[in-house]
C-alpha positions as CSV (number, residue, x, y, z in Angstrom):
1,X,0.0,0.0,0.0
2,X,2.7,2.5,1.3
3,X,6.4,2.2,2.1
4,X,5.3,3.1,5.6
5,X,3.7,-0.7,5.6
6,X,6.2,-3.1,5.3
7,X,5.5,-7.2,4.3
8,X,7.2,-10.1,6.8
9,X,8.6,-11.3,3.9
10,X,10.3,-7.9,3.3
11,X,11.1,-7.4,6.7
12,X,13.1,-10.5,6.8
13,X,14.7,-9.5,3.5
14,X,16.0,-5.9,4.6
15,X,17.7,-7.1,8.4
16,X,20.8,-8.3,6.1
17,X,21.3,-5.2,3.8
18,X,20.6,-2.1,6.3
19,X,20.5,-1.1,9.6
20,X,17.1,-1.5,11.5
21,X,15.9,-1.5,14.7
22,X,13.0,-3.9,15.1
23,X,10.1,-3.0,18.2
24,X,7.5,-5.1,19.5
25,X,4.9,-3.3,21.2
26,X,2.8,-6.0,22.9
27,X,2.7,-6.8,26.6
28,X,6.1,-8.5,27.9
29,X,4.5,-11.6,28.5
30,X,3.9,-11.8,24.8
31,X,7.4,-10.9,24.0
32,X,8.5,-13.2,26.3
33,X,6.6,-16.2,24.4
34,X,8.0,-15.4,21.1
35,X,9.2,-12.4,19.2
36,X,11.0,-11.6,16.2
37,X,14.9,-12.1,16.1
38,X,16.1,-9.0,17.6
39,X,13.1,-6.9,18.8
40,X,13.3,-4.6,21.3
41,X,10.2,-4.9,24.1
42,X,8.8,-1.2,24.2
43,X,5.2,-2.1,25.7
44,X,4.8,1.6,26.7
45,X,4.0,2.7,24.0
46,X,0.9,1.3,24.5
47,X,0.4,1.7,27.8
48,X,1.2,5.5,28.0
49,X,-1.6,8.2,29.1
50,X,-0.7,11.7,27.6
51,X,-2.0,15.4,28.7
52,X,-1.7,18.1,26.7
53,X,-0.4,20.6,28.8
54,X,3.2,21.6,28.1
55,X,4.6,20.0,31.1
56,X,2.9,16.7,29.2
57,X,3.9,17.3,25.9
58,X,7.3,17.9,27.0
59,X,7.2,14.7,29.5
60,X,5.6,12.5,26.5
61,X,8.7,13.7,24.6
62,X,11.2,13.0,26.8
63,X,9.8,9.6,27.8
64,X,10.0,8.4,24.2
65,X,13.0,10.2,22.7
66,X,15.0,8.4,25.8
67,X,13.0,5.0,25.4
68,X,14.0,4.9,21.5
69,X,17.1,6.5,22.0
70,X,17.6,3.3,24.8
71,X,16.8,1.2,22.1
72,X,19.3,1.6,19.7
73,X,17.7,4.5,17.1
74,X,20.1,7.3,16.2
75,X,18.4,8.3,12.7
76,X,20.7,6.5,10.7
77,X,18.8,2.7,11.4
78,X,15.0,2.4,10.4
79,X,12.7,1.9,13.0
80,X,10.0,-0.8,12.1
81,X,7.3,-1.1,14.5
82,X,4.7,-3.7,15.1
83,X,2.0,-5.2,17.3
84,X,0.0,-8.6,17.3
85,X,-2.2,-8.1,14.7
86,X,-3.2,-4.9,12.8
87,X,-6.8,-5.3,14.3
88,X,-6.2,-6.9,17.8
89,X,-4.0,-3.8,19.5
90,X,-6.0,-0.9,19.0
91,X,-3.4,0.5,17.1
92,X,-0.3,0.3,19.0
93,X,2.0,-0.2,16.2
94,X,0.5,3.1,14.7
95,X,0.9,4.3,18.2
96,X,4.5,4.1,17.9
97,X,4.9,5.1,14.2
98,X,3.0,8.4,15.7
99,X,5.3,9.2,18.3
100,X,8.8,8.3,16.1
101,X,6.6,10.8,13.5
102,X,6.0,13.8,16.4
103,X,9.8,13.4,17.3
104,X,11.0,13.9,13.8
105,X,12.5,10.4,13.4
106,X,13.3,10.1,9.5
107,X,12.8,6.3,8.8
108,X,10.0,4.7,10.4
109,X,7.8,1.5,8.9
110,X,4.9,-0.3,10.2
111,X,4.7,-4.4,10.0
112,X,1.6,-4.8,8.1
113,X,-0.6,-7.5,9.9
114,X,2.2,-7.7,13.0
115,X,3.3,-10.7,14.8
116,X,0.8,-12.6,13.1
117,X,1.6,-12.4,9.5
118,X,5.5,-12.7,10.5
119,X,4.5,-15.8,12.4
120,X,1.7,-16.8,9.2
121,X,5.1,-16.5,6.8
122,X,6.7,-19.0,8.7
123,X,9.5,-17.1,9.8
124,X,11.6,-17.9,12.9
125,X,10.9,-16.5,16.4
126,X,13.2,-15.8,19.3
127,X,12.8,-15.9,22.9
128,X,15.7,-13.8,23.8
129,X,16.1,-10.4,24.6
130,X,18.6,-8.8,22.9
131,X,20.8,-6.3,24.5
132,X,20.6,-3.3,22.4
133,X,23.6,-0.3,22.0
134,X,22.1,2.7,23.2
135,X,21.7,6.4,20.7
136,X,21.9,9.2,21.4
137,X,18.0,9.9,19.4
138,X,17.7,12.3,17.2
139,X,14.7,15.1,18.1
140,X,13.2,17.7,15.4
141,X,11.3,20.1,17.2
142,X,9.8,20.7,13.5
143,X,7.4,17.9,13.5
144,X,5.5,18.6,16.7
145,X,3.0,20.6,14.3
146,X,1.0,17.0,14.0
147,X,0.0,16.9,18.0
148,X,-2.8,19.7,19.0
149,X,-3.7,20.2,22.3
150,X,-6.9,20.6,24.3
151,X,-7.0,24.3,23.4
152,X,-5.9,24.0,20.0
153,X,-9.5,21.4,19.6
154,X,-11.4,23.6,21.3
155,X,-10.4,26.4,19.5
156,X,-10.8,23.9,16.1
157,X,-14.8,23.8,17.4
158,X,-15.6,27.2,16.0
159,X,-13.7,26.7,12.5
160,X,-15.8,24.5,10.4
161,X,-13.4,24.0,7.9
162,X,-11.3,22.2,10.0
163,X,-13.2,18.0,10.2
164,X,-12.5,17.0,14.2
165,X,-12.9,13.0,13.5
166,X,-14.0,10.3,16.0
167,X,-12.6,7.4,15.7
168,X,-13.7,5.1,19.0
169,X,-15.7,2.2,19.3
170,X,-19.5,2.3,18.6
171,X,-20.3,2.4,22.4
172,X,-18.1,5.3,22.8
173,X,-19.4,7.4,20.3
174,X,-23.0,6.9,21.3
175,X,-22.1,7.9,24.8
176,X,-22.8,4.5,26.0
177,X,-19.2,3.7,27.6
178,X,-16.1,5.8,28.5
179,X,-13.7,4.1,27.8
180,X,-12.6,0.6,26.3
181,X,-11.2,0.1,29.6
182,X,-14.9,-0.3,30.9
183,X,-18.2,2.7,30.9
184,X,-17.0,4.7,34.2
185,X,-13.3,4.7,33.3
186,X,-13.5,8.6,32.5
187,X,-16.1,11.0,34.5
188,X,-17.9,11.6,31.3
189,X,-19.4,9.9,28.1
190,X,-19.9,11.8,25.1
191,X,-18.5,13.4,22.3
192,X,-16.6,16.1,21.3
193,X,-18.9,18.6,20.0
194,X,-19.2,18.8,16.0
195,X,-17.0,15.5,15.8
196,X,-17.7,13.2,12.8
197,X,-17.9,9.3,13.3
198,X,-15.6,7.6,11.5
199,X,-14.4,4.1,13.2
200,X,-11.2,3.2,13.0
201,X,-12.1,-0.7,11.9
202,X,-13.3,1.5,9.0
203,X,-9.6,1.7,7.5
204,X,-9.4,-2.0,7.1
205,X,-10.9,-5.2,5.9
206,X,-10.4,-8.8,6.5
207,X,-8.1,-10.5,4.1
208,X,-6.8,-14.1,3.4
209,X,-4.1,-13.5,5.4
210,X,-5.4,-11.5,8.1
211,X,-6.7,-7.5,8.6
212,X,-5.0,-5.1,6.5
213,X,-5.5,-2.0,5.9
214,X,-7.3,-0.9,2.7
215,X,-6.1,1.0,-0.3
216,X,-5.9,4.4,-0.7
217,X,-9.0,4.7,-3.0
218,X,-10.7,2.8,-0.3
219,X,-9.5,4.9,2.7
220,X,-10.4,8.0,0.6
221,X,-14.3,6.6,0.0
222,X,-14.4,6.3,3.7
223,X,-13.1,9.4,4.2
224,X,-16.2,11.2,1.9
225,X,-18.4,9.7,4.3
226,X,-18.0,11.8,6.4
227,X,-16.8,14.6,4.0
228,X,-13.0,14.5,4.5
229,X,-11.1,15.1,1.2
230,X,-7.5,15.1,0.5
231,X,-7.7,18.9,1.1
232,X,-9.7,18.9,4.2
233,X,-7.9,19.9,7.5
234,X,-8.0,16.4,9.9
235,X,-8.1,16.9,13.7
236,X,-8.1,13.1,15.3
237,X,-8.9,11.7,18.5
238,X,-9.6,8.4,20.1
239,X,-9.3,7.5,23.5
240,X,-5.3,8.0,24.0
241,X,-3.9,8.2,21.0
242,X,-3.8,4.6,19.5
243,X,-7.1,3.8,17.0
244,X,-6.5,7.5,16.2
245,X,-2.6,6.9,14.9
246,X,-4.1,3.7,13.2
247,X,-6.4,6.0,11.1
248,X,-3.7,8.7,11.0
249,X,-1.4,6.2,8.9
250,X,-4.3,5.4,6.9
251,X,-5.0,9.0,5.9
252,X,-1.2,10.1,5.6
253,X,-1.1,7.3,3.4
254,X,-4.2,7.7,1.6
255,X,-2.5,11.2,0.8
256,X,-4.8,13.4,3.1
257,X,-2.0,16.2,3.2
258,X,-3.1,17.7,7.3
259,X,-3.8,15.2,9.6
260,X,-3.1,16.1,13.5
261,X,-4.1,14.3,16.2
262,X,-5.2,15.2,19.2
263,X,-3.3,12.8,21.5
264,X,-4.8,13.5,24.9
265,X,-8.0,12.6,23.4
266,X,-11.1,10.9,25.3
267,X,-9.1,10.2,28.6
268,X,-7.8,14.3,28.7
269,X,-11.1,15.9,27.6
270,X,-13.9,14.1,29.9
271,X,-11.9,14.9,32.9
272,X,-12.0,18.7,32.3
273,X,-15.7,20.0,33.3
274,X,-15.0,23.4,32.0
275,X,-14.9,21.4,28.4
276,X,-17.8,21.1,26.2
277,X,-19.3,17.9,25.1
278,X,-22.5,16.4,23.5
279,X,-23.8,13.2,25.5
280,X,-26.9,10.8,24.8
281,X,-27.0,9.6,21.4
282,X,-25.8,10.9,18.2
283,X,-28.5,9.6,16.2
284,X,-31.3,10.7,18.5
285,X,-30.2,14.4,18.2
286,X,-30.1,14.1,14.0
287,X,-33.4,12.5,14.3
């Protein structure tokens, strides 16, 4: 699809002609069972709950420019990235293709269909950790232009121009549940007012060999769904930041040319009362 999306079969190809640095964002008991030769466990990734204040931004920063910089990355080796499945993680490997993106790193590729097509190739496993040289990682201040913050959304709700996309689960979006760490996880359920629905599953579709994601002339019809051309303006959120960087590869790809993301997301907004939302359901209120 992109050269952002990289095959097993080409992933195994490329370790023996140019510097890589291969990390597995799954839980460590699922590293520990079997990874690919070489990755590097970096489960936080996942895991990590951003704010948007500049103490946050700068902490979320840090945290990962000293985390990739730990795992061997120093801009000259390519970072490919990858969970268990393209479907299964809410996005994590997009999660870290995101952050490598908002620090500036120049060489960053996604395992398309994860562990599972690597594993589905028949290719070998490893159950050892590998001890990797540690860089010094490379930040460019530049490339922070793709994370908006709380004010920069709120401000986005009085520019129509500008599509602010949902991406979350059904139950999210219809102000059902919080969270898909259970309903009451967050204080509130809602949306962000003005936001269009456009689920992240959306950007994929079962194949023979697993979820993948579609083309671009696929991704783009599900864009115009919701009225999001190649031109429009793209301010994403999710929950924390992980379904949205799924659909943020799948637009970048799809050659939407301003996509942002709003990485505190669900888990920053509903705990700020002085924030506006829209609760019940979306499809009551069009009625």
């Amino acid at each position: 699809m992109s050269e952002v999306l990289i095959s097993a079969k080409e992933l195994a190809a490329v370790g023996s002609s140019e510097p890589i640095v291969i990390i597995d964002t799954r839980n460590p008991d699922a590293y520990a069972a079997g990874h690919i030769p070489g990755a590097v466990n970096i489960h936080e990734i996942f895991t990590y709950l951003a704010t948007s204040t500049p103490e946050g931004i700068a902490e979320l920063k840090s945290t990962f420019a000293a985390a990739f910089g730990a795992a061997g990355l120093s801009g000259e080796e390519t970072a490919i990235v990858y969970e268990q499945s393209m479907n299964s993680g809410f996005g994590q490997s997009c999660r870290g293709y995101y952050l490598l993106s908002l620090l500036g790193y120049p060489k960053i590729k996604v395992l398309h269909g994860g562990f599972e097509a690597w594993c589905a190739a028949e290719l070998p496993i490893s159950m050892e950790a590998p001890t990797p040289t540690p860089a010094t990682f490379p930040v460019d201040p530049a490339a922070s232009t793709i994370l908006i913050d709380a004010q920069a959304m709120l401000d986005a709700l009085a520019k129509p121009d500008i599509a602010i996309v949902d991406v979350r689960d059904v139950d999210e979006w219809i102000a059902d549940s919080s969270s898909p760490y259970g309903k009451d996880f967050c204080p509130r359920k809602g949306r962000i007012p003005g936001a269009r629905w456009l689920e992240w599953y959306r950007m994929m579709k079962p194949t023979g060999e697993g979820q993948r994601f579609k083309g671009k002339d696929e991704v783009l019809a599900e864009c115009a769904t919701v009225g999001v051309t190649p031109e429009t303006p793209v301010y994403l959120y999710c929950f924390k930041g992980a379904r949205a960087s799924n659909t943020f590869l799948a637009l970048k790809n799809a050659g939407v040319k301003d996509v942002r993301m709003y990485f505190g997301s669900w888990n920053e907004w509903s705990r700020d009362p002085a924030l506006p939302i829209e609760s019940g359901s979306p499809f009551t209120k069009a009625a």
